[in-house]
N, C-alpha and C positions, 0 to 999 in steps of 0.2 A: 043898640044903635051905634054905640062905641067900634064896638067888634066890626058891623057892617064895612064905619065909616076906615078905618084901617085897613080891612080888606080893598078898597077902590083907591086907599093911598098906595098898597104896596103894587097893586097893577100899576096904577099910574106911574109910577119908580121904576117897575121893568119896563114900558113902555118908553119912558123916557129914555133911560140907558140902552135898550135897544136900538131906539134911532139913532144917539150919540155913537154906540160901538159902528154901525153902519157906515156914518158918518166918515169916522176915525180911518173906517176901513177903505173907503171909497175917494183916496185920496192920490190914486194913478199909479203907487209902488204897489204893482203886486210880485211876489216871490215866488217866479214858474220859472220851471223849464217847456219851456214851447218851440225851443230849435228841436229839428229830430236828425241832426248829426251824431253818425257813431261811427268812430275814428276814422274818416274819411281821409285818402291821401289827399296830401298839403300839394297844391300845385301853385305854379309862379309865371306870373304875368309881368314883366318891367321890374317895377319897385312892391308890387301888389300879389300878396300871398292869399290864394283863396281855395278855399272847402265848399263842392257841391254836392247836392244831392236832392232827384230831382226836381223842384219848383222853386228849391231853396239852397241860398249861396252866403258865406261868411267870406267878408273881405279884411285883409289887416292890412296895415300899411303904415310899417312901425322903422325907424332906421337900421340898418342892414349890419352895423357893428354890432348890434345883439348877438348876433349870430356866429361866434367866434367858430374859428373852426378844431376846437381843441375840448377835452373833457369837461363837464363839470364838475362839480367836486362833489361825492353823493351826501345828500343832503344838504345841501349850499345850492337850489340853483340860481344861475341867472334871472336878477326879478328886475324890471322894466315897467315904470308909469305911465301911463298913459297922459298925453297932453295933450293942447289945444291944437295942433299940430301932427297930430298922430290920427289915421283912420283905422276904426274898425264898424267894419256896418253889417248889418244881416238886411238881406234883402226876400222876398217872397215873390215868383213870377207867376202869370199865370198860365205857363206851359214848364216842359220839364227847361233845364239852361246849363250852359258849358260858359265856356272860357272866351266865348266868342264877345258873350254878354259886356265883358269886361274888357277886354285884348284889343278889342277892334278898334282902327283910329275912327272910323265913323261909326256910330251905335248900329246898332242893326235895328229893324222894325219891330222884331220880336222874338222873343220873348216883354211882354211888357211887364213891368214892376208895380204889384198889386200896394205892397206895404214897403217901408224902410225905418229901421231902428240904428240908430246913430251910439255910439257909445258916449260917454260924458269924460271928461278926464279925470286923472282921480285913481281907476282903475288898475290894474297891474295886468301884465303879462310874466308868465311864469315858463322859462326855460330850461329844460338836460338837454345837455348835449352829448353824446355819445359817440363813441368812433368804432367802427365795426371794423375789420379786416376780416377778410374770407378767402381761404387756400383753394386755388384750384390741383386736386393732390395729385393728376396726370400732367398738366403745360406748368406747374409751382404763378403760374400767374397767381399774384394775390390782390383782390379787390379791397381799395379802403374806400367805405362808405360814413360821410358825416351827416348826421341824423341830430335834428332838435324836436323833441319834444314840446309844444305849444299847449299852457293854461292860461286859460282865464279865470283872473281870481278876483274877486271883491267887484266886477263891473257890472255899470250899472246901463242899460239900453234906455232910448228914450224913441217917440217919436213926434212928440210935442204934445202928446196928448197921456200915452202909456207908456209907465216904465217896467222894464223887466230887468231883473235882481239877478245876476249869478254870483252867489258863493267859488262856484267850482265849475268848470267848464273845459273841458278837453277843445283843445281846438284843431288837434291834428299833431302828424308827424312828417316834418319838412324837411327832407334829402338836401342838403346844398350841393354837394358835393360829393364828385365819385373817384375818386386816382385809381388807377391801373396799374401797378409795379408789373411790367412783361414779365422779368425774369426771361430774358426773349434777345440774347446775345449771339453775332455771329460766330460764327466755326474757326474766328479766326485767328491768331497769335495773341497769345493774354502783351499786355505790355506793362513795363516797371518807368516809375519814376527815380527808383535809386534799389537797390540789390534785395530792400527785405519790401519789397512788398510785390502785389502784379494788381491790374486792373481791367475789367471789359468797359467799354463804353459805345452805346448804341444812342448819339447826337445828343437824346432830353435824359437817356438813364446810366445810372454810372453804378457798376458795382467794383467795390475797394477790398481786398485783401492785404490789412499791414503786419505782419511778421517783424516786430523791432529786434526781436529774444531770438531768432531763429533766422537760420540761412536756408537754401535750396538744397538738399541734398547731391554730395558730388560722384554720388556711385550709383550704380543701379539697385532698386529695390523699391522697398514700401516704406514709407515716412506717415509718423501722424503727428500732428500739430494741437492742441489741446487751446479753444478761444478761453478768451481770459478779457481784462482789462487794459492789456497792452497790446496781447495778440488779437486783433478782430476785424470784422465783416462789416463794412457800411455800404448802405443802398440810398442814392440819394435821385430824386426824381425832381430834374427842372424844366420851368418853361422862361419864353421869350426868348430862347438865343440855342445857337448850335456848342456843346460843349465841343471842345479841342485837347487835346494833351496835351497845348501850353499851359491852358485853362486848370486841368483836372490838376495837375503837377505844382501847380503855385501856389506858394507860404502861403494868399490869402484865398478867399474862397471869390467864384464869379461874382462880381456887381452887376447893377443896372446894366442891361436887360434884363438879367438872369433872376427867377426867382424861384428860391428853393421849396417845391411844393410838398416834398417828403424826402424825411431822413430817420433812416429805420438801423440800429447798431444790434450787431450780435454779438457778444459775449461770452456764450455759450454751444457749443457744438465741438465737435471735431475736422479738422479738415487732414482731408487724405491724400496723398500725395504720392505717384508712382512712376520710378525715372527706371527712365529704357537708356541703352547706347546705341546713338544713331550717326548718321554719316549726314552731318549737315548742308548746307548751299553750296559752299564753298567746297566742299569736299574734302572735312576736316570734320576729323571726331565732333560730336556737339552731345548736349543732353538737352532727351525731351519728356516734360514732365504733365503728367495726366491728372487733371487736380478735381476731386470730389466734395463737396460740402457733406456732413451728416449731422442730423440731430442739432441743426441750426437755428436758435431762438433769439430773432428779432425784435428788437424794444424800442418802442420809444414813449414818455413818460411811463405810466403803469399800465401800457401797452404792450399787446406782444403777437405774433402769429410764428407756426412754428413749420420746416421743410425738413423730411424725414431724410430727402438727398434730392442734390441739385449737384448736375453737372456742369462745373464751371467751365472744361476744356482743359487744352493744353496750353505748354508756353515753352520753346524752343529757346536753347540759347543762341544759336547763331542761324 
């Protein structure tokens, strides 16, 4: 009778614990993954970074200095909290949806919004940033591209009723930024600010040859110049204003307007140099000298892209 009565205690004990764990468990945190985002390009609306794919769209809407436009340090990245003030929202429609959804100063009729999950604060945003430069090896055009990398880590969704947990969440990979170095100078006389150095300048791009250690050769033939720390190549790309030669030339560098969008130093390469005798304007001996870059490796922090040769031109002296 003992034994029996034991046996309908210890059902009774899982029964109970059973509803209890049910209980425990039914308490709106569940730990899904239920977005079906996989690495979708990060596209940008105003202040509003978003990821779609068809029915479903991830909105962030985080302040824009995260987003620095420079390396991060690997393993260090940029981490960003999530506040009362910060949106991130996963939305569900019930048609496929673009950018339209979101961009438009009037909503549009539809696609409609079946669900929406609001983030909580609390949360973090996890950022790399990366800088790509990419040679084109026929025009030496070189593309710099700045690239962040976007997680979600420890956020928690809500929608007033269910929450959804991510550990880890890829959010995408968000381009800011693309600079263009031409390398796209005209045909026409290199020009000096004082004897050792020459420069081309095409209005926003400026490329700098300074020679402190070294003169122009005064005879005809072949010269090679060896970059270093004193001898070298700088490439600097600005916007807001028209460089000038009073501009390029002066102890300090452009101010307002001017802002220096890239500045790339070589170092390393050789430059080559070949002077002819010519019968100048005036029609007075002159020399004219035909100048080559090779094996030119530009840096800037633990940056670098590299031009096998680029032709800078010439530079006549009279």
């Amino acid at each position: 009778m003992l034994h029996k009565f034991n046996d309908k205690m210890k059902k009774l004990i899982v029964l109970v614990t059973s509803l209890f764990l049910l209980q425990s468990c039914d308490d709106g945190d569940l730990i899904l993954e239920t977005f079906n985002f996989n690495n979708e390009t990060v596209q940008k609306c105003n202040n509003l970074l978003f990821v779609t794919k068809e029915k479903e769209i991830l909105i962030l809407n985080i302040p824009s200095s995260n987003f620095l436009e420079e390396p991060t340090v690997e393993g260090s990245p940029r981490i960003y909290t999530l506040t009362n003030s910060d949106e991130l929202i996963y939305r569900l429609y019930n048609e496929n949806v673009n950018s339209t959804a979101i961009c438009s100063e009037i909503p549009p009729v539809s696609p409609i919004a079946l669900e929406e999950y609001k983030a909580l604060p609390g949360g973090q945003i996890q950022i790399i940033t990366t800088v790509l430069p990419s040679v084109d090896e026929t025009t030496k055009t070189t593309t710099i591209n700045y690239i962040h990398q976007i997680k979600l880590i420890n956020v928690q969704f809500t929608n007033g009723e269910k929450n959804l947990i991510y550990e880890e969440f890829l959010f995408g990979n968000y381009k800011s930024k693309t600079n263009t170095l031409s390398f796209n100078f005209s045909s026409n006389n290199g020009v000096q600010c004082n004897s050792n150095n020459l420069y081309k300048n095409s209005n926003t791009q400026l490329i700098f040859f300074d020679f402190p250690n070294n003169t122009l050769p005064t005879s005809a033939g072949t010269t090679l110049i060896n970059l270093d720390s004193t001898n070298k190549i700088t490439y600097k790309m600005f916007s807001g204003g028209t460089l000038t030669n009073v501009l390029i030339c002066s102890a300090t560098p452009p101010d307002s307007p001017f802002i220096l969008e890239e500045e790339w130093i070589a170092t390393n390469g050789t430059v080559e140099i070949t002077t002819t005798e010519i019968t100048g304007s005036n029609n007075l001996p002159a020399l004219k000298y035909e100048i080559k870059f090779l094996n030119i490796t530009y840096e800037k922090d633990n940056l670098n892209f590299t031009h096998d040769t680029f032709d800078f031109g010439s530079f006549v002296t009279n």
